[in-house]
N, C-alpha and C positions, 0 to 999 in steps of 0.2 A: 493264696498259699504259695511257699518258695517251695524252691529243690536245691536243698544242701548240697555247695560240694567242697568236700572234705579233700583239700590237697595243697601242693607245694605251689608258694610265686616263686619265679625266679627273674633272674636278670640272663638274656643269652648273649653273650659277647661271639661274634663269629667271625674269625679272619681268614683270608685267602691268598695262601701263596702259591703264588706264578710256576710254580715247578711242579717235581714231584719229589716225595719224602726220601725216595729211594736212591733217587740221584746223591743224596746229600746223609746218607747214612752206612755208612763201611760195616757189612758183616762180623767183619770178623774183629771189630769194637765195643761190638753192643753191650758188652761186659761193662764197657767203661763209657760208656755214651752221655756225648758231650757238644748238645747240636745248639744252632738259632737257626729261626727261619726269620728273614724282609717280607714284612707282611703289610701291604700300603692301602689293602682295602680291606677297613673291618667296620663293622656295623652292631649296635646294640640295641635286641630287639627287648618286648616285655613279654615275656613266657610262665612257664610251670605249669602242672597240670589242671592246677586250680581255675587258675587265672584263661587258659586257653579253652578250656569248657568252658567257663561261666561266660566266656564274649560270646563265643560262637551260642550258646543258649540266650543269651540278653537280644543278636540278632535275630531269634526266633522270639523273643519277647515273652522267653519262656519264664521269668523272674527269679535269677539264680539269686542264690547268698554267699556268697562264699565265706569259710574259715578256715581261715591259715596263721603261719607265725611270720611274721618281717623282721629284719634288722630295721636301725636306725639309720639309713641310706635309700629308702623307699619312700622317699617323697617325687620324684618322677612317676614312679607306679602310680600310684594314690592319685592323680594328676588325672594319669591316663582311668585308672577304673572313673572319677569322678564323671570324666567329658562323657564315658560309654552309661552313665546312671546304673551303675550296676552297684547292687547294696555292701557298703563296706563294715557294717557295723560290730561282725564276728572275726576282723584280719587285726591282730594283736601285734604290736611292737616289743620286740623283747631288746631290753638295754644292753647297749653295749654289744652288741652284734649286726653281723650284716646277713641282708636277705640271699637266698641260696643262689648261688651264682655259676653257672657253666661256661667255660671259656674252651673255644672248639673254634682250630686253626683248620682247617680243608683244603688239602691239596688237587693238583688238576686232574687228576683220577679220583677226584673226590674219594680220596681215603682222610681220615680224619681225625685228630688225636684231641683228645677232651679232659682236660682238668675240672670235676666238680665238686665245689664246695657249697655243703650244708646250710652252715650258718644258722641262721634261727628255725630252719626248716624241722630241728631235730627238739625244739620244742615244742611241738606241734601239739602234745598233748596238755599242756596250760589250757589250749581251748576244751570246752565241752557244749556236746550236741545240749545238752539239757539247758544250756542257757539260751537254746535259739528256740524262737516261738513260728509256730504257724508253718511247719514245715511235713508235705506230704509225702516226701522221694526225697532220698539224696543219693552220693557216690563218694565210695572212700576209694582214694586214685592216690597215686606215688606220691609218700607221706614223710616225716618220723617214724621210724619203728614203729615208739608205744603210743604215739599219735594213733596210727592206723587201727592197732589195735582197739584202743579206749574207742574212738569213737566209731568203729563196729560194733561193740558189744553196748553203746549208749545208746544207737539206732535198732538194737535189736531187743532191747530192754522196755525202750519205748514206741515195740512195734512200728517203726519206721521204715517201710520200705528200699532195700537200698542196693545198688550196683557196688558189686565190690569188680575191681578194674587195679590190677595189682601190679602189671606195667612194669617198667625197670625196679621195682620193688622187689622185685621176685627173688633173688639173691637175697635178701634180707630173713629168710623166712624158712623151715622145713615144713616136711610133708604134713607132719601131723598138724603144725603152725595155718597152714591153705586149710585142709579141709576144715579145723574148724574156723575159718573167713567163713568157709562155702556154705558150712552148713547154717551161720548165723543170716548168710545173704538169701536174697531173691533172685539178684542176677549174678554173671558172670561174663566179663566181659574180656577177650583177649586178642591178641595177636595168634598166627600160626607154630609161631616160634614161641612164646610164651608156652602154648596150648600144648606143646613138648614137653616144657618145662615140669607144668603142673602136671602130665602124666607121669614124669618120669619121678615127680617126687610125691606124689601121692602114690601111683602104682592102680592107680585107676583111669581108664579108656575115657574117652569122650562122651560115649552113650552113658557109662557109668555115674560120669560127672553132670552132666546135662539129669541124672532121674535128681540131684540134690537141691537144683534148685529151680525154678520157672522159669529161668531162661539162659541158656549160655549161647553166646555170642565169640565168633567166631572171624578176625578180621586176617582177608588173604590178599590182601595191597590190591593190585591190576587184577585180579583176577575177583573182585570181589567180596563177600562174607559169606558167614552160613549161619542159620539161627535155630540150635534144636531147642524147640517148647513142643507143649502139647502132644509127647510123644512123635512127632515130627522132625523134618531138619527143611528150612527155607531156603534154598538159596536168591541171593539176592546177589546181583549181576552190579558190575561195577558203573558208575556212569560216568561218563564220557565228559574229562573237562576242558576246560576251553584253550588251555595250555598246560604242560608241567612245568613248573618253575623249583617250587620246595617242596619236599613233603614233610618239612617239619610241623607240626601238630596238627598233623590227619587225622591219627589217631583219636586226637583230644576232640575234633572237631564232629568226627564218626558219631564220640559219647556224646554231645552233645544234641543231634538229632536223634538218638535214640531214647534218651531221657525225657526229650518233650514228648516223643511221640508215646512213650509211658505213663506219663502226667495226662495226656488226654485219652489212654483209654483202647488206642490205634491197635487193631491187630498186625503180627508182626511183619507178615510181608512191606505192610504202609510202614511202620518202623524201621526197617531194613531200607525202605529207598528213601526215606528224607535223611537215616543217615550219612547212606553211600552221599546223594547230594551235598549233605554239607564238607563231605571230604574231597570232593571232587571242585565245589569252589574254593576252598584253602588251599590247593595244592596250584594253583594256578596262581600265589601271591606268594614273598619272602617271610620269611617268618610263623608265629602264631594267632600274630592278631595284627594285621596289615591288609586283611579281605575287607570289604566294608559295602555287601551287596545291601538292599533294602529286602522287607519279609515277602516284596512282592516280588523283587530281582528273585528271593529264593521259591515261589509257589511257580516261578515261569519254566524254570531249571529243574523244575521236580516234577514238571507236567509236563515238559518235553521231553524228559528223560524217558517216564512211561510211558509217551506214545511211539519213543523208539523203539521200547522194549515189546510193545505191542505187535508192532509193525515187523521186526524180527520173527517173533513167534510164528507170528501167523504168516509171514515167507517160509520157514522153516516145516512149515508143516501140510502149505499148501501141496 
């Protein structure tokens, strides 16, 4: 059986200049703002939300599928899913366009100015879940609009279990628009700042939101997550990685250990530390898919994780 995920490839283009934005931006211009930056080191990675789940689930050997829309400029991508065997058979080419692309200059205060384009991304809903077979779990992640939509209410039509994960998406959408995601979903999955978001535009609290569906999840960077199910709330302690380097698609990598650990069944504290784990190995590499531990690199890092967690407790309590 796969775990659909419903989301955007992109191209991430990121360049770095040597200054800072402010040095080279006059206030009292910004009416008529008129800059270049010298930008001599820039790198292009293979990202989207789709594409950064489905690696970080294929290193858990969890059998993603992904579906998504590409331009006609996605034969490097194609490339790279092919080497990682990850199933390309629901990522559609739409003519005459190119795949969603983000270009993101960062200055030496890592502040950071991002031009992104769509591109075939806002096709999204050409695909449909009904043409995919054999699928137990998926997640609809930062989509098309009526992508998103369609195929929430395809996976909920055909009982299909699925994390809705609404991400930079969340502008796209009102209150009334979320809860009904929430209420067609199983889970919920967000950031802290998100989880703002969707109070502030539903007008519903956290406990509120957490009784609609089996699980809402709660991501708070260094500090952690929180997971209320079962009338409950988990916290789930952050682990400790081996450097920080990026944290660009932590997030995505988060989802993906919590998707497998759903596909097997895990109660959720076990769910909560394989994901902290897989966020904790992405964030020590550039990019969203440039980690490349093995399934056993990742059982050593999630079993030393809990004997730290252990080993704390039980100082703390002695």
């Amino acid at each position: 059986m796969h775990t659909l995920i419903c989301g955007s490839l992109a191209f991430d283009t990121i360049m770095v200049f040597q200054d800072k934005f402010k040095n080279h931006i006059l206030p009292d211009k910004i009416h008529a703002l008129s800059v270049a930056f010298y930008v001599p080191e820039m790198r292009r990675e293979f990202g989207g939300t789709a594409g950064n789940i489905a690696y970080n689930l294929q290193l858990l050997e969890g059998n993603p599928l992904i579906m998504a829309t590409v331009g006609e400029d996605f034969g490097t991508y194609t490339q790279w899913i092919n080497i990682n065997k990850i199933n390309t058979a629901h990522i559609k080419t739409i003519p005459n366009s190119f795949t969603a692309q983000a270009f993101i200059t960062t200055d030496t205060d890592d502040n950071q100015i991002t031009a992104f384009h769509p591109g075939a991304m806002t096709e999204s809903h050409q695909n449909s879940v009904n043409d995919a077979a054999d699928i137990s779990l998926a997640v609809i992640a930062p989509d098309g609009r009526d992508g998103m939509f369609q195929h929430a209410r395809e996976c909920f039509e055909a009982k299909i279990p699925f994390l809705f994960d609404p991400g930079q998406g969340l502008p796209m959408f009102n209150g009334e628009e979320l809860l009904h995601f929430i209420e067609m979903a199983d889970y919920l999955a967000v950031n802290d700042y998100e989880s703002q978001i969707i109070q502030d535009k539903t007008g519903l609290s956290l406990d509120e939101l957490a009784q609609k569906v089996k699980a809402l999840i709660v991501t708070l960077g260094g500090k952690g997550s929180q997971i209320y199910a079962d009338g409950q709330r988990f916290d789930i302690p952050c682990v400790q990685a081996s450097e920080i380097i990026d944290p660009t698609g932590c997030g995505d990598a988060y989802r993906a250990g919590l998707l497998y650990g759903i596909s097997k069944g895990w109660d959720w504290p076990t769910c909560g530390r394989l994901a902290s784990t897989m966020g904790a190995i992405k964030i020590a590499s550039r990019g969203g898919q440039n980690h490349v531990p093995t399934r056993a690199d990742i059982e050593i890092i999630y079993t030393q994780a809990l004997v730290n967690e252990t080993a704390l407790t039980e100082g703390l309590t002695a």
